[in-house]
C-alpha positions as CSV (number, residue, x, y, z in Angstrom):
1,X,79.0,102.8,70.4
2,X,80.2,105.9,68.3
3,X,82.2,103.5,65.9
4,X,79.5,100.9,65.5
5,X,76.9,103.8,64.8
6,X,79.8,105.5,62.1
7,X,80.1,101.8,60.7
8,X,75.7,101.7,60.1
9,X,76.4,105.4,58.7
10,X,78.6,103.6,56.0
11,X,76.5,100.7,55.4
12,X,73.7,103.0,54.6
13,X,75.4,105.0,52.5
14,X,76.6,102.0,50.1
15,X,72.7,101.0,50.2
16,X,72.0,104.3,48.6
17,X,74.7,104.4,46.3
18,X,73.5,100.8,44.9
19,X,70.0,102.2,44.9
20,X,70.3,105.7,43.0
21,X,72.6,103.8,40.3
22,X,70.3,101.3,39.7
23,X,67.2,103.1,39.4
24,X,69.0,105.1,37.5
25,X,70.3,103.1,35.0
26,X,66.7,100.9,35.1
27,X,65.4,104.1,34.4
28,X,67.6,104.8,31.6
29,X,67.3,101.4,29.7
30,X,63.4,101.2,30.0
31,X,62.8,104.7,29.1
32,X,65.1,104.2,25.8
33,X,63.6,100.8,24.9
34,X,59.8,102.3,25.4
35,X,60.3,105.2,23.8
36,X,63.4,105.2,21.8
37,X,66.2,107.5,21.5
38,X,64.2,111.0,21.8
39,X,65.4,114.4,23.4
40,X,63.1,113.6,26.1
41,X,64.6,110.9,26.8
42,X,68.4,112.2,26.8
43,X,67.2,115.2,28.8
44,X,65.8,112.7,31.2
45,X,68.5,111.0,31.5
46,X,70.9,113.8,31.8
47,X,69.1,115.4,34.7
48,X,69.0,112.5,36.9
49,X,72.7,111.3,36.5
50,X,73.9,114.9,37.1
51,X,72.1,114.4,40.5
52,X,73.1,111.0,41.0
53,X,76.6,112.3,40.6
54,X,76.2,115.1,42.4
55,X,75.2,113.5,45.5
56,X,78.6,110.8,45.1
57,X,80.8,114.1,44.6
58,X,79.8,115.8,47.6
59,X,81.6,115.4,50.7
60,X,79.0,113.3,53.7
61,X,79.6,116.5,56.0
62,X,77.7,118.6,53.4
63,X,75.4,115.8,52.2
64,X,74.3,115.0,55.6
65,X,74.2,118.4,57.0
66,X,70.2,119.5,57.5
67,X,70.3,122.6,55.2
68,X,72.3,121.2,52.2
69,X,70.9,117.6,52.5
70,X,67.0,119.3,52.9
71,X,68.3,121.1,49.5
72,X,69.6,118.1,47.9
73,X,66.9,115.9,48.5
74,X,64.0,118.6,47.0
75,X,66.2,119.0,44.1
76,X,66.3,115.0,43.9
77,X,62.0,115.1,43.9
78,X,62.5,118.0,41.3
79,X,64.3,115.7,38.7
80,X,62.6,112.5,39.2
81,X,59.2,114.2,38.4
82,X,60.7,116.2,35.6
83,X,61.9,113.2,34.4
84,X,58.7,111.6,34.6
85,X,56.6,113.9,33.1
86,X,59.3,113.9,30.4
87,X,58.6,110.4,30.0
88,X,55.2,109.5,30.3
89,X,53.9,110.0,33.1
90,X,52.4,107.6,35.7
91,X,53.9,104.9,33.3
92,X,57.6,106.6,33.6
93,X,60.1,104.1,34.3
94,X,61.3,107.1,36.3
95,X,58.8,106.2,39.5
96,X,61.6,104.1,40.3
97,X,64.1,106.6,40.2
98,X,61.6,109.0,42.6
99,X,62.3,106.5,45.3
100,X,65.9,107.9,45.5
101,X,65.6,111.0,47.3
102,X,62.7,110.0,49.6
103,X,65.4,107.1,50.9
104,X,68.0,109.3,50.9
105,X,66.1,111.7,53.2
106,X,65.2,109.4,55.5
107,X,68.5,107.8,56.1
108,X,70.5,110.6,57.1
109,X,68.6,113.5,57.4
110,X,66.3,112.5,59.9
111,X,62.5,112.0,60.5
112,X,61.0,115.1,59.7
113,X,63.0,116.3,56.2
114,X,62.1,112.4,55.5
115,X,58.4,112.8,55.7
116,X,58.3,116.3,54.0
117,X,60.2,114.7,51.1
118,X,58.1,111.2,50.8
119,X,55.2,113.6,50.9
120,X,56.6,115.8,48.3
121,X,57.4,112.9,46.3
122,X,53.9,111.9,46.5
123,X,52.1,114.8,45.4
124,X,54.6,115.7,43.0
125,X,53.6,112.3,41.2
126,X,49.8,112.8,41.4
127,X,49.8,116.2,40.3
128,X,52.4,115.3,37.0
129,X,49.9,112.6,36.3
130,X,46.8,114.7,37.0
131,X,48.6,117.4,34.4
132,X,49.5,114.7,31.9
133,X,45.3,113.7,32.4
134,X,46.5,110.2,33.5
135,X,43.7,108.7,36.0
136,X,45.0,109.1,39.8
137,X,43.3,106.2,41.3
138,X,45.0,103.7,38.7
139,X,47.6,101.2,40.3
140,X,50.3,102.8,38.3
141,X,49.5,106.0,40.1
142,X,49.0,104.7,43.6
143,X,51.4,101.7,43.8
144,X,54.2,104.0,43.4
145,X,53.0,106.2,45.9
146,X,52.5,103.8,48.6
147,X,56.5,102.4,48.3
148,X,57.4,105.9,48.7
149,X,55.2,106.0,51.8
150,X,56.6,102.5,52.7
151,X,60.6,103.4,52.0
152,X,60.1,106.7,54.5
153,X,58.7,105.4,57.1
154,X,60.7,102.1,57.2
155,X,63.9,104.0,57.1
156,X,63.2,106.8,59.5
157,X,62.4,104.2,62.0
158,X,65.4,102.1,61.1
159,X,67.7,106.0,61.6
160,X,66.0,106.5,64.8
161,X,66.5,102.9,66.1
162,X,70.4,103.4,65.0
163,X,70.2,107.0,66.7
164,X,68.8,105.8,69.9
165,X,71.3,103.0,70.3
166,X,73.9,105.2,69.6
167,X,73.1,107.5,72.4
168,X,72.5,104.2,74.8
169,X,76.0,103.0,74.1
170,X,77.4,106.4,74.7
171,X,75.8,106.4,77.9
172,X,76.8,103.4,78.8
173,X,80.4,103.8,78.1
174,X,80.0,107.0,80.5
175,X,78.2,104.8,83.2
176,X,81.1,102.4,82.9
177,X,84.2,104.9,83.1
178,X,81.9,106.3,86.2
179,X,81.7,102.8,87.8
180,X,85.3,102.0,87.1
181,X,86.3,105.8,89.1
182,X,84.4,104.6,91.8
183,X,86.0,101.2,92.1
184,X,89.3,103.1,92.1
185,X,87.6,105.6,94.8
186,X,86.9,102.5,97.1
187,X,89.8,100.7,96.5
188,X,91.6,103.7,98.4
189,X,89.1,104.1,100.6
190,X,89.1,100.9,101.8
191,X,92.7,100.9,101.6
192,X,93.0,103.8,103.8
193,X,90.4,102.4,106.2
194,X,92.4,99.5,106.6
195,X,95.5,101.7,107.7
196,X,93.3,103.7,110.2
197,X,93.2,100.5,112.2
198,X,96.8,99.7,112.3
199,X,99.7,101.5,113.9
200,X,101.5,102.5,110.7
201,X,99.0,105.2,109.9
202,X,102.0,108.3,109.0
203,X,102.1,110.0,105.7
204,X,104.7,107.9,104.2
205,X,102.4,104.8,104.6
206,X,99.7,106.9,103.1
207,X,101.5,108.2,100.1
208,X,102.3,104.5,98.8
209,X,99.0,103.7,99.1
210,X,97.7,106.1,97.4
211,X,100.4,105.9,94.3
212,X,99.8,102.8,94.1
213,X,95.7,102.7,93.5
214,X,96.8,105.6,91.6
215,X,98.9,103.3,89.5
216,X,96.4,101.0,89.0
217,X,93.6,103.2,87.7
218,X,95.7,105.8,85.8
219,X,98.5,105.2,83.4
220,X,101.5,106.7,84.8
221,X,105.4,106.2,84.1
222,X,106.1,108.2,87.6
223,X,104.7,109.5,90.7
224,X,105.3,111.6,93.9
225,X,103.4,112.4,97.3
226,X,105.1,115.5,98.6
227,X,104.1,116.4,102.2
228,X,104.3,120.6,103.5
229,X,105.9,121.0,107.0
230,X,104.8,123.0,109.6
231,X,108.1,125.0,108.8
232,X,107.0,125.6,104.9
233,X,109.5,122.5,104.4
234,X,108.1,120.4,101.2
235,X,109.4,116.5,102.1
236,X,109.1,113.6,99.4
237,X,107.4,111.0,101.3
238,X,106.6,108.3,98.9
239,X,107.7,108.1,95.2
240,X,107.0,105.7,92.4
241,X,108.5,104.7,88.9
242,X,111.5,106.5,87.4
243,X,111.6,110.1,86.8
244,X,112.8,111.1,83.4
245,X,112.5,114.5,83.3
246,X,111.6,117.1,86.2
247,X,109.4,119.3,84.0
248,X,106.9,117.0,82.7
249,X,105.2,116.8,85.9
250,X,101.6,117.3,86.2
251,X,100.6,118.4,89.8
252,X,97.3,118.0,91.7
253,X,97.3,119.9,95.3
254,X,96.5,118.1,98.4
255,X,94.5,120.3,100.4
256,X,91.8,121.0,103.6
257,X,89.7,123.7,104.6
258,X,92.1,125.9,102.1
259,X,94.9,125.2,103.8
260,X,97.4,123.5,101.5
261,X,99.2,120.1,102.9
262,X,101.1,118.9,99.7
263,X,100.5,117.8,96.2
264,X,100.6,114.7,93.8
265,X,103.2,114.4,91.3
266,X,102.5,112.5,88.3
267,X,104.5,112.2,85.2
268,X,102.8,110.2,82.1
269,X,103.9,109.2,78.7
270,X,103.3,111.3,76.0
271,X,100.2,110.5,74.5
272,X,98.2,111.1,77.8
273,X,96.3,113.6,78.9
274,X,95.9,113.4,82.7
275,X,93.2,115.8,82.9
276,X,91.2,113.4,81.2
277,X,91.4,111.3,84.9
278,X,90.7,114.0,87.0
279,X,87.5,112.2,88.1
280,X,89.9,109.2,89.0
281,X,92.0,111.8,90.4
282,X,90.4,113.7,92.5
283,X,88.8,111.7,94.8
284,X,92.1,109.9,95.8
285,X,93.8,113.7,96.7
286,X,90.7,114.7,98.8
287,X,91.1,111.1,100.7
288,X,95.1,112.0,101.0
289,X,94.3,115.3,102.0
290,X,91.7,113.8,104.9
291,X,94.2,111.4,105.9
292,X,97.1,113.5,106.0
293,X,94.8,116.2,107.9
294,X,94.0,112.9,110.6
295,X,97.5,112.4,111.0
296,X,98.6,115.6,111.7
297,X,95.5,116.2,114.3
298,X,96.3,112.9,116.0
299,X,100.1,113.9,116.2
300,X,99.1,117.1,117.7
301,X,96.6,115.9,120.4
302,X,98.8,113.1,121.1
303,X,102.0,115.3,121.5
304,X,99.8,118.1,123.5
305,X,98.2,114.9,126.2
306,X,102.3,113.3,126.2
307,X,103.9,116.7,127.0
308,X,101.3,117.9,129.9
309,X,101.7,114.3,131.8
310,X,105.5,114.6,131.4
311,X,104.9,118.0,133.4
312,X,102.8,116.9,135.5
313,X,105.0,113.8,136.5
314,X,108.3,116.1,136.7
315,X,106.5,118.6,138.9
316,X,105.4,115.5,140.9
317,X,108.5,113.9,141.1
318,X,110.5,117.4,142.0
319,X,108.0,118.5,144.2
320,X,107.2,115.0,146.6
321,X,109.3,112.4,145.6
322,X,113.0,114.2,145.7
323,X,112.1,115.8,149.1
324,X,111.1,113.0,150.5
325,X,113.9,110.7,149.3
326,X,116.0,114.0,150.7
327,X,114.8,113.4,153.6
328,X,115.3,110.1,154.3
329,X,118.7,110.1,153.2
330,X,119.3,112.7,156.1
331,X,117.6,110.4,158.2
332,X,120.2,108.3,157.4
333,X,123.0,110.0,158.3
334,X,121.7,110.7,161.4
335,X,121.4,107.0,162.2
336,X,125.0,106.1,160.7
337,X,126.8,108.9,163.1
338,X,124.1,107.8,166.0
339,X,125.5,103.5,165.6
340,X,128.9,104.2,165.7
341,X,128.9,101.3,168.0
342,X,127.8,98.5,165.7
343,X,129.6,98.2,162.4
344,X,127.7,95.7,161.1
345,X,124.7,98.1,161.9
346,X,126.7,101.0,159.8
347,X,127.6,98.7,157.0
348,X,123.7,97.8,156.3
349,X,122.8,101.9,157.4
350,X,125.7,103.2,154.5
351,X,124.5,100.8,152.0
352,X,121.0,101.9,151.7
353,X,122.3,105.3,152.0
354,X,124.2,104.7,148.8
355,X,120.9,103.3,147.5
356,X,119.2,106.4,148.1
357,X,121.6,108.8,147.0
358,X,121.6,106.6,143.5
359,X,118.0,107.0,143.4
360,X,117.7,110.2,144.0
361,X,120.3,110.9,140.8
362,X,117.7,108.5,139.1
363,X,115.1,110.4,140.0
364,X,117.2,114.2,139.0
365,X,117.9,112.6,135.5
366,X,113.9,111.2,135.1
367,X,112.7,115.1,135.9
368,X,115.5,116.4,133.5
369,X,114.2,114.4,131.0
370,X,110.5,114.8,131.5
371,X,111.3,118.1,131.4
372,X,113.7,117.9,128.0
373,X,111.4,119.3,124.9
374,X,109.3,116.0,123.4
375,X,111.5,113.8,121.0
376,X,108.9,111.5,119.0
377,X,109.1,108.1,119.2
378,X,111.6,105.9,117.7
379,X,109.3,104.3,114.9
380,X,107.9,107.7,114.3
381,X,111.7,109.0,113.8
382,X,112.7,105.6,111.7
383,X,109.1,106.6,109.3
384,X,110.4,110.6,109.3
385,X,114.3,109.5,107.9
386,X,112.5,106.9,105.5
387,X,110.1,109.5,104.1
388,X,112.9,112.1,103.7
389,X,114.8,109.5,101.6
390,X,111.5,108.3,99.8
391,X,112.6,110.4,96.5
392,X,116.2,108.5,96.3
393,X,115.7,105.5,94.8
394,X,115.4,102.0,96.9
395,X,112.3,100.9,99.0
396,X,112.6,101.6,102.1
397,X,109.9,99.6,104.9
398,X,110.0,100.1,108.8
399,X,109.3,97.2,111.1
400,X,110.2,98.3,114.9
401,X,108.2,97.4,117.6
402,X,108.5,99.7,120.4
403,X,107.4,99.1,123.7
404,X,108.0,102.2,125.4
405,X,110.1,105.5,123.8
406,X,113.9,105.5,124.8
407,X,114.8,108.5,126.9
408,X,115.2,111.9,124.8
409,X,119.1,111.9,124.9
410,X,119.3,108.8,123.8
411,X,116.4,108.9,121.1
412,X,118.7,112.3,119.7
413,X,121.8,110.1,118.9
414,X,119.5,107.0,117.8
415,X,117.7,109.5,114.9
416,X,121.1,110.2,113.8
417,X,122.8,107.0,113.6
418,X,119.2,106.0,111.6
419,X,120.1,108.9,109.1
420,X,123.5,108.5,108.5
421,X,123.0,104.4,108.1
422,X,120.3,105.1,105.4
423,X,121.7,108.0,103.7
424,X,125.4,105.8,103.2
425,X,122.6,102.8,102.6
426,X,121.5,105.2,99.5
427,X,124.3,106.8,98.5
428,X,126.6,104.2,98.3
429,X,125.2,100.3,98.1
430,X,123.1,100.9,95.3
431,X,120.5,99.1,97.0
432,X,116.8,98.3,95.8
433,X,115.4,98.2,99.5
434,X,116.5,99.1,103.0
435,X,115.0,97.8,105.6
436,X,114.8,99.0,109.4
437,X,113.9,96.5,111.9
438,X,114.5,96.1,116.2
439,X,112.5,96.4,119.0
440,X,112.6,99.2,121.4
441,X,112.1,99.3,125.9
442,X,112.6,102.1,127.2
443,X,116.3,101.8,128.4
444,X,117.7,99.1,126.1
445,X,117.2,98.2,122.4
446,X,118.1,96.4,119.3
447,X,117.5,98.7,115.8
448,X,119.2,97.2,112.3
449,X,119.7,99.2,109.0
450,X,120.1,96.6,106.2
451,X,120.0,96.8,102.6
452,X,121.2,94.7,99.6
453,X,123.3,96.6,97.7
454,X,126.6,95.7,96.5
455,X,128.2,95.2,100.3
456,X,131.6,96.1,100.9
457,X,134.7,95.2,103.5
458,X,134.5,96.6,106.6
459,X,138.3,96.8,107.8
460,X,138.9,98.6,104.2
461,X,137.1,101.7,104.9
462,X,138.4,104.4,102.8
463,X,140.5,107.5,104.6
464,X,138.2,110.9,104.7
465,X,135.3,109.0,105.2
466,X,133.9,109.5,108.6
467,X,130.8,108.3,108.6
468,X,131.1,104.9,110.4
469,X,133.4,106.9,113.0
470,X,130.5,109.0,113.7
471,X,128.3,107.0,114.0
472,X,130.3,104.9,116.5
473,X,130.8,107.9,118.6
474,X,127.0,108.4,118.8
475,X,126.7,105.0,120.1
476,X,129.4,105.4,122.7
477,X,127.5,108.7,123.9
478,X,124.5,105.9,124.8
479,X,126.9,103.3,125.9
480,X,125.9,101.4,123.2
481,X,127.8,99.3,120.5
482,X,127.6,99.7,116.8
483,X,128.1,96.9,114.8
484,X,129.0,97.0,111.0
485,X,128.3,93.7,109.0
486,X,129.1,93.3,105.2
487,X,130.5,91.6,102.3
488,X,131.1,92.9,98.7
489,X,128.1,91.6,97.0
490,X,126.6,90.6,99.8
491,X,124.4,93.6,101.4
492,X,125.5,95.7,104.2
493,X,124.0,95.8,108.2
494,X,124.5,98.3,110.5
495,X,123.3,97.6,113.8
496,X,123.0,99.9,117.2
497,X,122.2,97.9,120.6
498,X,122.0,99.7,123.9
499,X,121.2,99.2,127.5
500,X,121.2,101.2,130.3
501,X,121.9,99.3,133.7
């Protein structure tokens, strides 16, 4: 890793640091003790403790830079044979001191300025000792030589080993944040998979998914899934966390084949840059965007398929069926005013004729209906009011099993009762959750709004608020019954039960 490699950086460096000052002081000590306290001596000395402190003063970015360390490490050579040839030679208690720069070149500098400065150090040494008319082949000549040779390669090895590990763990750290954005990138995808094959697949369901693998994988304080209607309308339909302040927000669009469906809000602390996830990111909005896309196209087929066999059965039903029940009720008549001399006969005759007449009203209001533009089904209604309210606070879930749709007049007043129980749920109860829960046939159901919030008494309703009244009156347009259930501290349930006989 980049912080293990900075700490070897370090370690080096101390190694060098003990090495320079030590050869240079051996240097120093032997030097003065063979040859006593002479200029040479002093010069010697001088020269390689201005370069010994030279290379502590200067800052590691210049030292270890390529052009001021290449620099740094000839002038090093420079000294070390000066000072040897000021000191006799071969026999120069200096050779020690000409290790310096050779290790210091290969540390940090890298393989190449390494071997040019080991080999400069090398023939530096044989040509002061040829000049001085020393023999090159002695050991004093040649032993040094060798643990220059020895130092530079070991150490450009031991840089190149540090380099290479470096540059693994890097590219492992990147392997790993890759694996971990595809675990997040499956987690939603098999989240989202697993909502295909259920019947709550609507964009409400979808946006808490995806906030919360979002959640997981990024850290955010806040979050928003905001769906575009048909009509331009943007709807909040999911939200997480608390939203501090509106302007914070980071956005990410939601969007397929160009055509923009919504966005992502996310709002994070402070110290996070969310563009740093985008490869977390990203893959969850195109998934959104697909799902959304699904939704919509499903919606649309199945709306299309639900309106033409509502056609189809109210041209049916007008065109065939009323006639014929027409018919027969005449045929009734005709038989009532052609018994007039049974009664019992014309009881039996007037009663079926009343049966027919009621059917064929049955069958005028079924047409009318069929006919009436398409009203989406209850649980698709219950998910649309949740979803609009998804930005106000409490959780709201939807458990309704519907059989068959109510008719449309009724499903009308039924979407309003829902909306008016959940906005007086949110605005008033200061409710964590709402839940709306029944079971839907056709001509007679059961749907509760409950939540629980702080409750409060029924028969104390406060004057100028009309939103129970309303809601009653809805119900009575159904013939239904709305019941109000509370108790302060204690939750509130609004329930709406109709039947048609």
């Amino acid at each position: 890793m980049i912080a293990a490699h900075e700490a070897w950086d370090k370690r080096l460096d101390w190694v060098l640091s003990a090495v320079l000052w030590a050869s240079l002081t051996l240097s120093v000590i032997v030097s003065a003790v063979d040859d006593g306290a002479t200029g040479n001596v002093g010069i010697s000395a001088l020269l390689a403790g201005a370069w010994v402190v030279a290379m502590q003063a200067l800052p590691p970015r210049i030292r270890d830079s390529a052009q001021w360390g290449e620099l740094l490490a000839v002038l090093g050579v420079i000294v070390g044979l000066i000072a040897i040839a000021l000191t006799g030679g071969a026999e120069s208690a200096y050779v020690i001191f000409l290790a310096g720069p050779p290790l210091y070149a290969a540390s940090f500098l890298g393989t190449r300025i390494g071997l040019e400065t080991g080999a400069l150090s090398i023939a530096g040494l044989f040509v002061v000792a040829g000049a001085l008319d020393q023999n090159l082949l002695d050991g004093r000549t040649i032993q040094p030589a060798f643990l220059y040779a020895l130092i530079v390669i070991t150490f450009t090895q031991v840089r190149r080993i540090l380099t290479e590990t470096s540059e693994t763990s890097a590219a492992l750290q990147v392997a790993t944040a890759r694996v971990e954005r595809i675990q997040t990138a499956h987690t939603l995808l098999a989240s989202l998979s697993e909502l295909a094959n259920t019947q709550e697949l609507n964009p409400m369901t979808i946006g808490n998914v995806a906030l919360r693998d979002l959640a997981g994988a990024v850290p955010i304080d806040a979050g928003r899934v905001v769906v575009v209607r048909e009509d331009g309308e943007a709807v909040v339909v999911a939200a997480r966390g608390e939203v501090d302040h509106e302007d914070a927000v980071t956005e990410f669009p939601i969007e397929m084949r160009g055509i923009s469906l919504g966005r992502i809000q996310l709002w994070s602390g402070p110290d996070t840059d969310l563009d740093e996830y985008l490869p977390a990111i990203q893959p969850i909005t195109r998934q959104v965007a697909l799902a959304f896309d699904n939704v919509a196209l499903l919606q649309r087929i199945a709306h299309r398929t639900v309106h033409e066999e509502r056609v189809r059965l109210a041209r049916e039903l007008h065109d065939n069926i009323g006639p014929a029940l027409a018919s027969l009720g005449l045929r009734l008549d005709m038989l009532i005013h052609g018994a007039s001399d049974d009664p019992e006969l014309i009881r039996h005759l007037e009663g079926t004729r009343s049966a027919v007449t009621a059917l064929v009203e049955e069958v005028r209001t079924t047409v009318a209906d069929l006919r009436h533009d398409y009203v989406s089904s209850i649980v698709e209604q219950a998910y649309e009011v949740a979803a609009e309210a998804a930005g106000s606070g409490p959780e709201i879930t939807v458990s309704i099993t519907e059989h068959r749709p109510p008719r449309p007049a009724v499903a009308v007043e039924l979407r309003a009762i829902l909306s008016e129980a959940v906005r007086n749920a949110i605005e008033h109860s200061q409710a964590t959750t709402i839940q709306i829960e029944g079971e839907v046939d056709r001509d007679r159901g059961r749907i509760s709004i409950s939540d629980d919030g702080r409750g409060f008494d029924p028969s104390g309703l406060p004057k100028n608020h009309f939103g129970v009244l309303g809601m009653r009156e809805r119900a009575a347009e159904i013939s239904g019954e709305l019941t109000v259930e509370s108790q302060p501290n204690a939750g509130s349930r609004v329930t709406i039960a109709w039947e048609d006989d």
